[in-house]
N, C-alpha and C positions, 0 to 999 in steps of 0.2 A: 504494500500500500504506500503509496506515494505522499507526502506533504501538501494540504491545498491549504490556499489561500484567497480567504474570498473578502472583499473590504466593502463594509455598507454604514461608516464610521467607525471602526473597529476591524481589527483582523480576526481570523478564527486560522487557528492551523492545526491540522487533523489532529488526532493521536496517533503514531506509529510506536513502535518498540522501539527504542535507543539506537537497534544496530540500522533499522529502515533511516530514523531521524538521522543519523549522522552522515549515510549515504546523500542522503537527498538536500544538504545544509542550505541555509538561507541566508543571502549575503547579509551581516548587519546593515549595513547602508541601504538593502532593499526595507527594513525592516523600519532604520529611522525615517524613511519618504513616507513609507505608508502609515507609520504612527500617528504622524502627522494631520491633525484635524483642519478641515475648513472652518470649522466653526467651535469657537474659544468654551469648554465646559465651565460653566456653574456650578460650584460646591452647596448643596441645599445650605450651609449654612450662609450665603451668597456672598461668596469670593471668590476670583478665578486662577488663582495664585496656589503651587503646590500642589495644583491636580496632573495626574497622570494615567495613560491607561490602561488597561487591562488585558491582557493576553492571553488568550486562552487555546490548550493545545500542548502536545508534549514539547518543553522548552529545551532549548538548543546550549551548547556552552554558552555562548554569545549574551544568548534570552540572559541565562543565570547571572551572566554577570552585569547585564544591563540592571535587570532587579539589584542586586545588591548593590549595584549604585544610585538605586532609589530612580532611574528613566521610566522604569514600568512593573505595574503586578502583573505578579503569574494567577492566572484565574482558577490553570488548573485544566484539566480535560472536559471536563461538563458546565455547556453553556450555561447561562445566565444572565439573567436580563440587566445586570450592572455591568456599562462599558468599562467605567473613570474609577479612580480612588483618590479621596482627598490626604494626602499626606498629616496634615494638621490635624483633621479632624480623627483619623482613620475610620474611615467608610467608605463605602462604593456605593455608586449610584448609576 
């Protein structure tokens, strides 16, 4: 099973097994373009500052160390209807 990637404000990228995910890697730089939102999130507590998104799907080294640098959460394999996390507040929405 291959890696997709479908963006409709958010990425989703399959789940594979490790050995599928690392065959099939995904340039980071494809991953900063498409993180990238048209349109700036709102933290319900309303501020738009410290939010980030959400990525769901088996993560990549890449993914991991983007997260531990606080650029994006890992949502994890099973969708869910929160894109964003607000750093400050911690929540997703």
């Amino acid at each position: 099973m291959k890696n997709v990637i479908i963006v409709f404000g958010f990425i989703i990228v399959g789940c594979t097994s490790p050995i599928e995910a690392n065959s099939n890697n995904i340039e980071p730089d494809l991953i900063e373009d498409l993180t990238q939102e048209l349109v700036e999130p709102i933290c319900p507590q309303n501020h738009k500052d410290s939010i980030i998104p959400i990525i769901y799907g088996y993560p990549s080294e890449a993914l991991f160390a983007r997260s531990d640098s606080g650029l994006v959460a890992l949502g994890g394999c099973e969708l869910a209807d929160e894109n964003y996390f607000c750093k400050i507040h911690q929540i997703s929405f």
